[in-house]
Every structure is written in structure tokens, then in C-alpha cells.
C-alpha positions in Angstrom: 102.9 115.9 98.9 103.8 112.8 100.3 102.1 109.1 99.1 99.0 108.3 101.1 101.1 105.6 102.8 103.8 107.3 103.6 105.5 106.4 107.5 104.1 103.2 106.7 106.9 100.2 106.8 106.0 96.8 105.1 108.5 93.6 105.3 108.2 91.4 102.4 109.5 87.9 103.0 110.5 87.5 99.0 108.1 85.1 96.8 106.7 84.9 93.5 103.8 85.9 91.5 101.2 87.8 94.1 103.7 88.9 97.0 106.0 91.0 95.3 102.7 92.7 93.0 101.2 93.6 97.2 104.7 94.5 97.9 104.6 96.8 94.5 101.2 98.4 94.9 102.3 99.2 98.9 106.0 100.6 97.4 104.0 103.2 94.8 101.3 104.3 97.2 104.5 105.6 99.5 105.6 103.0 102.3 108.7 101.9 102.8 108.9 98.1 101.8 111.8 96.1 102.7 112.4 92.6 101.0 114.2 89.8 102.8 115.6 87.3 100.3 117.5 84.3 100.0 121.5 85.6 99.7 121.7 83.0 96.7 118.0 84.5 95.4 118.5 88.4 94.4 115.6 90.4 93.3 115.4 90.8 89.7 115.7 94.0 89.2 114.0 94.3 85.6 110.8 92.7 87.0 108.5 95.9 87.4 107.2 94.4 90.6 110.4 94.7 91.9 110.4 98.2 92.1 110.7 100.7 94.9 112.0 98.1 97.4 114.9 98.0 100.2 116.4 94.3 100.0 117.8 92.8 102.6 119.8 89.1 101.8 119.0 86.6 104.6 119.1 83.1 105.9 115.8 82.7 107.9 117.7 79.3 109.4 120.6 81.2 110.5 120.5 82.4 113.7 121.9 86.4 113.0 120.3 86.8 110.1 116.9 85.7 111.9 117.5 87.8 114.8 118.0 90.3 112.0 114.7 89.8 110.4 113.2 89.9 113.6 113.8 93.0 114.4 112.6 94.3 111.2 109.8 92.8 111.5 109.0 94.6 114.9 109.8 98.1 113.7 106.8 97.3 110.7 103.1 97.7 110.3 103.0 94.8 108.2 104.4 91.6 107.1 103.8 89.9 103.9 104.5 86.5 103.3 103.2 84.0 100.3 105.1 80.3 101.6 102.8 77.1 101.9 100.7 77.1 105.1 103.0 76.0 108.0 106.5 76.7 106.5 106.1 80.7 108.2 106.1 78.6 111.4 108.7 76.3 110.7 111.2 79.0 110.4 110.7 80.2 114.2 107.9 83.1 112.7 104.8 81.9 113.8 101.9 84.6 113.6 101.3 84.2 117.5 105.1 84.7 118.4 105.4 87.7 115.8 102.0 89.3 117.8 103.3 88.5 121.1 106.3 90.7 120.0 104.8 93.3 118.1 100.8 93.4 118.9 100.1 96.1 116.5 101.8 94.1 113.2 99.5 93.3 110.5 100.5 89.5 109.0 99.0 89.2 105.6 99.3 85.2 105.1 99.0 84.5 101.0 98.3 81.1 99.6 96.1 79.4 96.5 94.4 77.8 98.2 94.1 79.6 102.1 95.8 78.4 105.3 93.1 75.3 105.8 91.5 73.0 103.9 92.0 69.1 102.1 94.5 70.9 99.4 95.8 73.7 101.8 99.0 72.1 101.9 99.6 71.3 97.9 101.4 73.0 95.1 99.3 75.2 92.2 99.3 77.8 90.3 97.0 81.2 89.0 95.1 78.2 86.5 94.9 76.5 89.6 93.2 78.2 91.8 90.7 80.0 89.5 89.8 76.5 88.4 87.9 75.6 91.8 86.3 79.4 91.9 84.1 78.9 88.9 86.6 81.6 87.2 88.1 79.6 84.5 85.2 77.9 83.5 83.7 81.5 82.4 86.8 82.3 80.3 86.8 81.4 76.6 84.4 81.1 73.3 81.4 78.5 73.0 82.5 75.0 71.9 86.4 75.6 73.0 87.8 74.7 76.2 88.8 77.2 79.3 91.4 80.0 77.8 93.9 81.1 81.3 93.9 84.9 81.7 97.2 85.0 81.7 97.6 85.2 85.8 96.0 88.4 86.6 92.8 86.7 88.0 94.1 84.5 90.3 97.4 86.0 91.3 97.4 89.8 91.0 93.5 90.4 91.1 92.3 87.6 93.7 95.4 87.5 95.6 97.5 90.5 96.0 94.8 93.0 95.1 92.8 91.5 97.8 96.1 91.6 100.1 96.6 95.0 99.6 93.2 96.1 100.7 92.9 93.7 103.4 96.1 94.8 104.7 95.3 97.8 105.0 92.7 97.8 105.9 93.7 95.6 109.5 96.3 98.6 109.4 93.9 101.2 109.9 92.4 99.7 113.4 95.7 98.5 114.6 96.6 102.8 114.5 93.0 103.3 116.0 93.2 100.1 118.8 96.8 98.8 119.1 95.5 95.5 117.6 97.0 93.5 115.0 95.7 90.9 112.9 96.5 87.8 110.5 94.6 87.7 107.1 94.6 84.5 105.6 94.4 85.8 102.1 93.3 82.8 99.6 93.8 83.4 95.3 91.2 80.7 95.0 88.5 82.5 96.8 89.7 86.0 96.0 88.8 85.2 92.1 85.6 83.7 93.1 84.9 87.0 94.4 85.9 88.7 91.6 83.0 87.2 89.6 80.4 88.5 91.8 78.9 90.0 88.6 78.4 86.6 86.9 76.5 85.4 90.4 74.1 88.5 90.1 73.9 87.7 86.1 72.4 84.4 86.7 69.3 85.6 88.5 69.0 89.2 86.5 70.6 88.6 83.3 69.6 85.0 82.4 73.4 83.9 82.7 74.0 80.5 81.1 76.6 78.0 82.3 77.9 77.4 79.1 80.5 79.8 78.5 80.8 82.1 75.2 76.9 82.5 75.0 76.3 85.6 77.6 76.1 89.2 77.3 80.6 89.9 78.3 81.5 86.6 77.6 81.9 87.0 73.7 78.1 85.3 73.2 76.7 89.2 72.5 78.5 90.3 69.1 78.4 93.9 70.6 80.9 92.9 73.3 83.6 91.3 71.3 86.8 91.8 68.9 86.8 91.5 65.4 89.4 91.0 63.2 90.0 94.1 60.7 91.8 93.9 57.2 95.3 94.4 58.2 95.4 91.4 60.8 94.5 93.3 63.9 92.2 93.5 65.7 89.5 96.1 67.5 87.1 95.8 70.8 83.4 97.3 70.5 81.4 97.0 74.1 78.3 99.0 73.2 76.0 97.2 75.7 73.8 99.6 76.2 71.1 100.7 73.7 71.9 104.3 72.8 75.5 103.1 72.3 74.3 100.3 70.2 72.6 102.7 67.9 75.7 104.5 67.3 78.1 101.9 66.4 75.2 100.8 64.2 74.6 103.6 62.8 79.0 104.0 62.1 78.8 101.0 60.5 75.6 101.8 58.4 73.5 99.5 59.8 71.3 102.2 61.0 67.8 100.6 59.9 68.9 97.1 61.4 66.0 95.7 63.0 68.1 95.1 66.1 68.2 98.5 67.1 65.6 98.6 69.3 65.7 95.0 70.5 69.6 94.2 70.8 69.3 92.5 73.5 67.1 89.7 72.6 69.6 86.6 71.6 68.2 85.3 68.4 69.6 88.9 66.4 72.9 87.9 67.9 74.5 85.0 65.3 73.4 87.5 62.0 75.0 90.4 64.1 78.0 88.1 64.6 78.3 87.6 61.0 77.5 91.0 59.7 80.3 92.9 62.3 82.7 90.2 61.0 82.5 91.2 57.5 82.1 94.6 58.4 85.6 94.9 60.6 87.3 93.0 57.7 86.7 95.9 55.5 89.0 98.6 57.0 91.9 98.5 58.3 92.3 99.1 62.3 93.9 102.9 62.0 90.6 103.5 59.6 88.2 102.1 61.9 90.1 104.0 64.5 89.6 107.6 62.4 86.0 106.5 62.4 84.9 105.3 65.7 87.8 106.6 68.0 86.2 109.6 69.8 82.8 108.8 69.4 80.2 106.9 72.0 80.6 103.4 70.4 81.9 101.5 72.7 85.2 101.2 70.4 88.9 100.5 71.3 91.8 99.3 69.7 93.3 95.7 71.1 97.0 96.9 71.4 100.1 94.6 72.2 102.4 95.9 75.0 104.6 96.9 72.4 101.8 99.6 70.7 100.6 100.7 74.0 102.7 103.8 74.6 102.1 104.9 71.8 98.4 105.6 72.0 97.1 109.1 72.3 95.1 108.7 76.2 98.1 106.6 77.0 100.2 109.1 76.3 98.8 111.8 77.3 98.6 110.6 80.9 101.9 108.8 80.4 100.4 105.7 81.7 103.7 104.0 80.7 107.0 104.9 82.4 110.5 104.0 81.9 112.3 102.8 85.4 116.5 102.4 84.2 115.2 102.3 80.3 112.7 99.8 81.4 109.0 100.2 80.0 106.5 99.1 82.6 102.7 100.4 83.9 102.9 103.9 86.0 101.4 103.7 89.4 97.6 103.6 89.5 95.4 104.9 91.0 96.1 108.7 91.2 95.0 111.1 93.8 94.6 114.9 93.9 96.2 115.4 97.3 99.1 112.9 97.2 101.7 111.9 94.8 102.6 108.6 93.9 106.4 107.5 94.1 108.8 107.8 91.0 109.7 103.8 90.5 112.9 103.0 91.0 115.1 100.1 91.0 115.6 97.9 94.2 118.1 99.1 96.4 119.9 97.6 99.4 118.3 98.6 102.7 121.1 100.4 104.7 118.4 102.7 107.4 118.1 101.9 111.0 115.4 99.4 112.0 113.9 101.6 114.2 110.9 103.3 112.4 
């Protein structure tokens, strides 16, 4: 059983950060995506988002290699590209000429900051562009400043994520109508979007501004970690009241007056202090023997190093080994389609014709 998006052909003009995780998530879902690269800028071929690809070494200013490229491009369903806005037309590949040639291609267009706009045209990064979304600001514990998320809101969840979906979804009615379509696909307001929960909070959940004193922002101590007695560390999210009562009741604090009030803030700071001192008792593999299995809320904060090694993970093999290389299987699974076995990138050697 073939990927969903098998027959599908997506060109990747090679970039950092959210292009090649789009050009991934396309790759494992079962199209064929070809990378064009600098000759002098190979794909790294240990970088899990690497994997699955064709890679084709051009020069987008010389004149073969472009005609090259070009023809690629018109025997594909879609184009990604991640440059600064205007650079896509500078090298002779302007979204109008591309259409002209091939009205049915798909051009997702992937920036920080989107294709217009006072700081359109200037450099950033993930901490960037979730700064201006209202992201950052949400991210860390009350007096300290903004903690990054490493770069999976900005880049990989508000960028290629976003891509990915867009993409495909302008694919779908270019097969229905012949149409194709440019998606100006911005990081910035692709992680404001990805806070639309915090925006409903405000109104329903009394949401304050300040960050580290709401309900999944570490303010509530039954959505937090806690250190445990061997210097790790374990997650409990019981948010909602019949979960509450059980991790309560695990940690003996079954006649707490909290339990039937745990949302109301002023139990929160003697919670705080009581599920410190609690977690510091045990170890994490004998909180794990306690509360592992049960309807607590509870999880173990693993390192990448631990995560294979965990019984769900495990037993779904959620972690795969491409050339003795441990990375993330592809996700989402289906019951009707199979997902591609990552692989390293390979040079493209087909025909351009699809």
C-alpha cells in the first residue's frame, strides 16, 4: 500500500530550518522530493530532515543548470522555496513565469516574516519570529524572562507544518481545476496561530498576561515537572478534576481540601510546595512503578538519549535507525497506507518527465 502521496513530485530549492522539515514530512508521506542544492552545499546526510530525498547539485546563475531546474520544476506539483522575499525572482524564477509555464504548480513561498511588510526583507530567526506573535512572551516561569522552545514553534510548527498543509492543500484543487497557486507561508504568523488556545483562554479561562501564572503555563502546580530524588525529573497534567483526585489520592493527599476546588488559584502556591517535596521523595523509576499506567496525568521527562527505550515508544518503534542513525519515525500513521522506510539522500538520476 502505497503513501497517501504517492505520484506526487515536490522540488525543494535547498534551505535551512523549515524547508527541508516540509520537504521531510512530503518525503515520508510518499512523494517523490527532489532537492536542488548549491554543487559546493551538499545535503547533510545525518540530518534526519534530509531523508528520503533525490538531490540534484545546481548553479541557479548558470544557464544549464537553470534550464535544468526548470524543467524539473515543470514536471512537479509543487515547489518549495524558503529565500528572502525577492531573491526567487532574482534568479529568473518568479512565481508568475513558473505559472505561466506550468499553471497547475503549487509555489509554497516560506519566510519569517511573509513576503510583505516593513521587516519582510530582514534577516531572523525561530526566536525571531515568535517574538512578534505573542508566542515567546507565553513561554517561561513567573519572574524570569522568555525561555526559546528550542525552534519547533516558529520553524517546524508555524512554518513548515503550516507549509505542508497549505501545500497540499492548493494541490488538491490544482488536480480538481488545473489551477495553481503561490502560498506566502509566514513563521511569524503561523506561531501566532498556534496559540489560538491562549486567545480563547483569555475570555474563558481568565488568562493573564503575565506568563507562568495560568492553567499550562507552569502557574497550575497540576500541570508542571518536579524534580524527583535522583536528579530527574517527571510531568503530571491532571487538569481535569477526576484526574486531580487520582494523582492526589497516589500521592496521599486524598483528603486535601483542593480536591474538589483545584481550580481556584489561591490552593495553587501550597500545592506547589507540597508536590515539590513530595516528587523529591522517590526516585523517577519509583514514581514511574506508581503512577505509570494509571489516570494521573503522569509522564516521565526523557532526554533524546532515554527515549527509545521507553515501553510505548518501543512498542510502536517510534524511534528508527536510518544508516545507524537514531531519529523520529514518520508520524502520523494511517490504516490504509504505509509510510516510506527513511533513507539516506540519494542522487536523482530518473527522467524529468513525471
Amino acid at each position: 500500500m502505497p503513501g497517501p502521496l504517492e505520484g506526487t513530485r515536490i522540488i525543494e530549492l535547498a534551505g535551512i530550518g523549515p524547508g527541508p522539515f516540509a520537504g521531510m514530512m512530503f518525503a515520508d508521506h510518499g512523494a517523490e522530493v527532489i532537492t536542488v542544492h548549491r554543487p559546493d552545499m551538499p545535503l547533510n546526510p545525518r540530518d534526519p530532515v534530509n531523508r528520503s530525498r533525490l538531490t540534484v547539485a545546481a548553479d541557479l546563475k548558470n544557464k544549464k543548470d537553470h534550464a535544468r531546474v526548470l524543467e524539473l520544476i515543470e514536471s512537479a506539483d509543487g515547489l518549495i522555496e524558503a529565500f528572502r522575499p525577492g531573491v526567487l525572482e532574482r534568479l529568473d524564477l518568479a512565481p508568475d513565469v513558473l505559472l505561466d509555464r506550468t499553471p497547475r504548480l503549487v509555489i509554497g513561498r516560506m519566510t519569517g516574516w511573509g513576503q510583505t511588510g516593513p521587516v519582510a526583507h530582514t534577516a531572523g530567526h525561530d526566536i525571531n519570529y515568535i517574538s512578534i506573535s505573542g508566542a515567546l512572551h507565553a513561554f517561561g516561569r513567573v519572574g524570569e524572562k522568555p525561555t526559546p522552545p528550542v525552534n519547533t514553534v516558529g520553524d517546524f510548527g508555524g512554518g513548515a507544518m503550516m507549509l505542508v498543509f497549505a501545500m497540499t492543500a492548493a494541490m488538491l484543487k490544482a488536480e480538481k481545476t488545473g489551477q495553481g497557486d503561490v502560498i506566502d507561508c509566514s513563521m511569524s504568523e503561523g506561531s501566532s496561530l498556534l496559540m489560538s488556545t491562549v486567545w480563547g483562554f483569555q475570555d474563558t479561562h481568565g488568562w493573564e498576561p503575565q506568563r507562568g501564572v495560568n492553567l499550562l503555563d507552569s502557574g497550575a502546580p497540576f500541570y508542571d515537572t518536579y524534580e524527583t530524588s535522583d536528579g530527574a525529573y517527571i510531568a503530571v497534567g491532571a487538569l481535569e478534576p477526576g484526574f486531580f483526585r487520582i494523582l492526589m489520592e497516589n500521592l496521599g493527599l486524598g483528603d486535601d481540601p483542593s480536591i474538589e476546588d483545584h481550580l481556584n488559584k489561591q490552593h495553587w502556591p501550597r500545592l506547589s510546595n507540597l508536590f515539590t517535596d513530595i516528587f523529591r521523595t522517590k526516585t523517577q523509576n519509583e514514581w514511574r512503578a506508581l503512577l505509570e499506567g494509571t489516570d494521573a496525568c503522569f509522564a516521565p521527562v526523557l532526554s533524546t538519549e532515554q527515549v527509545c527505550r521507553h515501553p510505548q515508544n518501543s512498542a510502536r518503534k517510534a524511534f528508527i535507525a536510518v544508516d545507524g542513525i537514531t531519529q523520529p519515525a514518520p508520524s502520523p500513521r494511517y490504516r490504509n497506507a504505509e509510510l516510506k522506510r527513511p533513507k539516506q539522500p540519494s542522487l536523482f538520476e530518473k527522467r524529468t518527465e513525471k
